[in-house]
Structure formats: C-alpha cells, structure tokens
N, C-alpha and C positions, 0 to 999 in steps of 0.2 A: 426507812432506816437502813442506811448501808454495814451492815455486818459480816467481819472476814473470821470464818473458824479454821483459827491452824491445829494441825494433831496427826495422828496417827492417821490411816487409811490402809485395812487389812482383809482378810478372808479368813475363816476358822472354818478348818478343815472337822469335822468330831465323828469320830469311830467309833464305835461300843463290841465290845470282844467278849462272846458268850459267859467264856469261862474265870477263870482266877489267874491271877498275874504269878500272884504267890504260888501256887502248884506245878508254876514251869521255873521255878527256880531253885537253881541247886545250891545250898548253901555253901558249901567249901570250891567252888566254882564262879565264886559271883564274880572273879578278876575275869574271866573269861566268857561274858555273856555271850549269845550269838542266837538272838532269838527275830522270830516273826510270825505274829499275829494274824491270824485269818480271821478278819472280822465282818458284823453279820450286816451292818449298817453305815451309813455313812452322808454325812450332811454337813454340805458348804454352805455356808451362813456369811455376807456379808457383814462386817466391822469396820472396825479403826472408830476410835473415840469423836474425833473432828468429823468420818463420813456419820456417825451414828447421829450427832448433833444439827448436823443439818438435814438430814431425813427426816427427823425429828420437828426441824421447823418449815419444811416443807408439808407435811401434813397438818399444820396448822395456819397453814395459806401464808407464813412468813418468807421473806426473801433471803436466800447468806450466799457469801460463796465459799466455798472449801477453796482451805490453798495446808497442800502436804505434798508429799511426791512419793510416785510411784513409779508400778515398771510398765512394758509394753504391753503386758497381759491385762489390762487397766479397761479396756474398750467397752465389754460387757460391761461391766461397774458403772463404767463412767455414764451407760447409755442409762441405765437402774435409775442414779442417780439425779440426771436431769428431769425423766420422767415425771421423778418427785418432787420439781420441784425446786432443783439445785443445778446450781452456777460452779459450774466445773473449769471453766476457762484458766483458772489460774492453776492449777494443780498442773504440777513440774513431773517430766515423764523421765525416767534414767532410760542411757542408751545402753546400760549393761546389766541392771540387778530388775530382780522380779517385785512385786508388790510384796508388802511385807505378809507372812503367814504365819498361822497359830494353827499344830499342831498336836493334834490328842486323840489317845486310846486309855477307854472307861471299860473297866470290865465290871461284872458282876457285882461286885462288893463298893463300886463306886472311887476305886483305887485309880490313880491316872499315871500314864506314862505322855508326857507332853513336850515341845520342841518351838520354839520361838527363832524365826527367820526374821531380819530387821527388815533387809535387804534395803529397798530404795528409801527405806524412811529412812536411813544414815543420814540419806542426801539432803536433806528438809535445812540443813546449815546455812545451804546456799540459797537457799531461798529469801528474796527483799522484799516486803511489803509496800513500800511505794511505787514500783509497778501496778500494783493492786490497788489501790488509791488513784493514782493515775486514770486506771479505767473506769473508776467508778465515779469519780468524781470528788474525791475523799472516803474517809472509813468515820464512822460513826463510834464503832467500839470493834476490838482484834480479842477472838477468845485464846487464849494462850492454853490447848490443851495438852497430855499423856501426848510424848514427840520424843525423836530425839533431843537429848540434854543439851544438846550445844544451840541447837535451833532454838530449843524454846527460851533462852538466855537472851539468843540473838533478837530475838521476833519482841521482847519484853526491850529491851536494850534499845530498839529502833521504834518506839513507840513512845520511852520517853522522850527521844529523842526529835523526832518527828511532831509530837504531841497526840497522839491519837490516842485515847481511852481504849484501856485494856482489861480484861478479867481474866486474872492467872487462877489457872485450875492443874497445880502439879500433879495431883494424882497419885497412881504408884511409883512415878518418875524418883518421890520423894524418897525412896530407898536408894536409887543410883544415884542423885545428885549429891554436890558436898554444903556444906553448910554457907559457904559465900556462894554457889550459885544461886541457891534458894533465896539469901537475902536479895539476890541480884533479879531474881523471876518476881517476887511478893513486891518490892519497893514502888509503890506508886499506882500500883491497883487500883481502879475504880469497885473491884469487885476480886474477892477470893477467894474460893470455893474450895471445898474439904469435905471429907467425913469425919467421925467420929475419931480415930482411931489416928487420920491422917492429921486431924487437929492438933494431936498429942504431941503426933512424930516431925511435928513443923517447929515446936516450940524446941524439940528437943535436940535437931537436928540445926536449928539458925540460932539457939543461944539466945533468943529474943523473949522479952516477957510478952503473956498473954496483952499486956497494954501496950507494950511496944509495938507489936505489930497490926494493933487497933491505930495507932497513930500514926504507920504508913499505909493505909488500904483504906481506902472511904468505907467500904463495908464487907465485914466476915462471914460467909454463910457457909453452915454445917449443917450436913446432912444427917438426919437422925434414922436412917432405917424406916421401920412402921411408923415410927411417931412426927416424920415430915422434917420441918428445916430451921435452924435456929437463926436467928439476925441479929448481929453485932455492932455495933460503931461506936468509937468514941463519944465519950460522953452522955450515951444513953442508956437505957435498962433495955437488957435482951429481950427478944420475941421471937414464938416460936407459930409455926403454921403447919398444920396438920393435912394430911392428906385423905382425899375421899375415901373410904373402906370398898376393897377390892373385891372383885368374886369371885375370883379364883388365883391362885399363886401358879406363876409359872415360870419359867426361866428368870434368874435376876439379870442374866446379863444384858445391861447397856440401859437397866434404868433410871443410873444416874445420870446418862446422858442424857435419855427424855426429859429429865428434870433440866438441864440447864437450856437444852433448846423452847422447851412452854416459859423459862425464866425470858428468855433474850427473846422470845416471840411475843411475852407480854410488853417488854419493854419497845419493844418497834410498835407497837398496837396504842402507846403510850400512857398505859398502867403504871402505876407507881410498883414498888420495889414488892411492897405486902402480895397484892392485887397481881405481880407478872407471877412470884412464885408462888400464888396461887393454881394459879396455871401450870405452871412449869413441875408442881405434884400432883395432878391431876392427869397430865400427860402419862408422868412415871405411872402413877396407877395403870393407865390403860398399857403402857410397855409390859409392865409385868404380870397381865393378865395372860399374855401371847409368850411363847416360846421363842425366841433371837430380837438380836437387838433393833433387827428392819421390818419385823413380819407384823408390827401389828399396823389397823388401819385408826383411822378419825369417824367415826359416825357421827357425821356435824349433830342429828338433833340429840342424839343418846348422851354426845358430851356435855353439852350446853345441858340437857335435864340435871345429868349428876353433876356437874359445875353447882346449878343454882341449889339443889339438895344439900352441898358440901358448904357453899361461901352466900348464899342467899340472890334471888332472885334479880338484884339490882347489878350486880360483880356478872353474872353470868350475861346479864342484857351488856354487859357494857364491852361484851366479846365478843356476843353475836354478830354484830356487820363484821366484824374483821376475822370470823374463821371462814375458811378455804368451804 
C-alpha cells in the first residue's frame, strides 16, 4: 500500500529550570522583562506530527513516505528516519529557513515558558503531490496532517482533484484555520480524524451539522483518551474500540500519532477499519508507555501477546506475518 504522510517535521528542544519562574518576576516591571534561565537539563526529542506517524509505521514493518519541508539542518533526522524505516526522498529541503522547532522551559511547578519557530514548514504550500505519485507509482491514500494551513488545503485540494483518497486529520491547526478552510480540508475524506474536544470545535468552527459532515467523510473517528476511538459513518450506529490497559503512563506526547500510524499500518496489512484501529491503539499504548514521541520500540512477540489479550487470539494471528 503506497501511503504519503504530509505534516509537520520538527525537533522539541525541553529545558527544565530548577527553580520558579514566578520568583524572578517583578510585578510592576513585567513591561520590561529581561531575563535568562540557567537550566539544569535539556533534551532534543525528534517530532513533527507527519515524521511521528511514519516512525510509527515503520516499526510496524509498514512502508510511507513523509513529504513536509524542511531546513538544511535536516541530515541527522533524515538518516534517524530512514533507519526506521522511512521514505524520506520526498521531503522538500529550504535553501534559507531551519527545521521547524519547539521551544520550552518547565520549571519546578510545571509552569512553561515556550517558543514555536515554523521556519521551513511555511514552505509545505509549495509542495505537489503528483510528483510523489509519479515515483511511486500512484498513492493509495495522502494523510493530510497538523501543517501549514495553506498546504494542508492545498494537499486536500489536489487529491480531489487528482482523485487519490485522503485522511484529513486538522488537528490543532483547527484553531488557526477559518471556517471555509476547514470545509475545504474535511470535504471528501475517506477518513477524519479528531479528538474529543477537536470534534466540538470542527462542528463549531465549519457551521456543519454533526450529520452533515457524516455526509461528506466516508468515516469520523474520535479519539477518546483512555477509553480508545469512536467510529462514525452515515447511516450507521457508532462504535467504540478500546485500547489495551497500559503499564505505566508516560509522556503523552505523539500518541495520537501512534494511533493513526497502527490505523494506516492495519489498513496496508488489509484489516478492516475495526481490526486496523485495533492496532493503531495498541500502538498508542506502547507510545505512552515510553517518554517522546520516537523513543519507544515494537517487541514483535510482547505486541502480538497483548494484541491477542486485548482483541483475541484470531485478530492478533491475523497480524502476525505482516509485523516487522
């Protein structure tokens, strides 16, 4: 299954600052801050939504290629990346801006003072997907993830167009976009992905009824936190799939992304929709047992046991040949 994840592709710088943010501030001085942190830690964590998704189905022995852009400082990533598994070839290099980075100092009390650099993912506009197709032979399905706004419009826009099956996943994007982008990103989905919260702010944001936008997307899946992922579509009674219980909580960040890479890894595996996002919260499980969005690993036989624990014995055999 030839599958292109476009999105973000970033670095997360995180500091942690022994003491209290609030004790170096002077209240009647706040117009005139002028401070600097001498902190005791510090940990570069590879991201970006699109690289976390295809890491993600690289350790599941699935094939994608990332296509986002970045800067020159890209090399290391890109070598990371492949390692795992991942088709880097399309990913657009700027001749002038750095990879996008996410900046943060946590101090004691869990206070942050943080800094978001776009830099080269501005560039992602200019990016065409039929290139990308070209080399592959065709695209099977384009995930449309958390990107620049005009790119992810663009990338949805060129897929009706072209006819290649798409899974728009806005994201947080949903706060910067306006409400006819959104209709313009959601309109013709094979698949739309959301959480909880983002479910709300799509309905509230595009002016669409809960069924109207059941009537553009083949199907709606919400993420529920601990209690796993809801399934939507026209004309039928929702369903919900629960995810294995975890043994230990650790960082959350990027495992909703594990969830859509075990989703798109089931469906290359040729699992039905129930049966991929099976997998595809099973994965999350294992992301959030591990602290960053890249650090955890696949223990092929540990998975497959908790698989058939979770979904039963025949679901888990029917994964077996096709994990990595």
């Amino acid at each position: 299954m030839r599958i292109a994840v476009t999105g973000s592709i970033a670095t997360d710088h995180l500091m942690a600052y022994p003491g209290r943010f609030a004790e170096q501030l002077i209240a009647d001085r706040l117009e005139q801050v002028s401070l600097s942190f001498l902190v005791d830690d510090l940990q570069v964590r590879r991201g970006g939504n699109a690289a976390n998704i295809t890491f993600g189905l690289g350790q599941l022995g699935a094939a994608s290629v990332l296509v986002g852009s970045v800067g020159q400082d890209f090399d290391e990533y890109r070598a990371w990346l492949e390692r795992h598994g991942v088709d880097t070839k399309s990913v657009r290099v700027s001749d002038t801006k750095h990879t996008a980075r996410f900046l943060c100092t946590t101090d004691q009390d869990l206070n942050q003072i943080a800094s978001f650099y776009s830099g080269a993912m501005a560039e992602a506009r200019e990016i065409e997907l039929k290139p990308v197709a070209d080399r592959l032979g065709g695209l099977d399905i384009v995930v449309v993830s958390p990107n620049d706004p005009a790119a992810m419009v663009n990338h949805t826009r060129e897929c009706r167009d072209r006819g290649y099956k798409f899974l728009a996943d806005p994201g947080q994007q949903l706060a910067r976009m306006s409400g006819a982008d959104i209709r313009d990103l959601v309109e013709g989905a094979e698949f739309l992905f959301t959480n909880e919260y983002e479910h709300s702010l799509l309905l509230q944001n595009t002016g669409w009824t809960h069924g109207e936008v059941l009537g553009r997307v083949g199907k709606w899946i919400t993420t529920l936190g601990p209690k796993g992922v809801r399934v939507e579509e026209a004309g039928k009674p929702a369903r919900e799939i629960a995810p294995p219980k975890e043994k230990r909580k650790g960082d959350p960040t990027g495992v909703g992304d594990a969830l859509r890479a075990g989703f798109l890894a089931g469906l290359s595996f040729g699992l039905d929709v129930d049966g991929s996002l099976q997998l595809g919260c099973a994965l999350a499980t294992v992301s959030l047992e591990t602290d960053g969005p890249q650090e955890y690993q696949v223990d092929r036989g540990e998975f497959l046991d908790r698989f058939a624990e979770s979904y039963g014995g025949a679901a888990a055999d029917g994964i077996r040949p096709k994990l990595r």
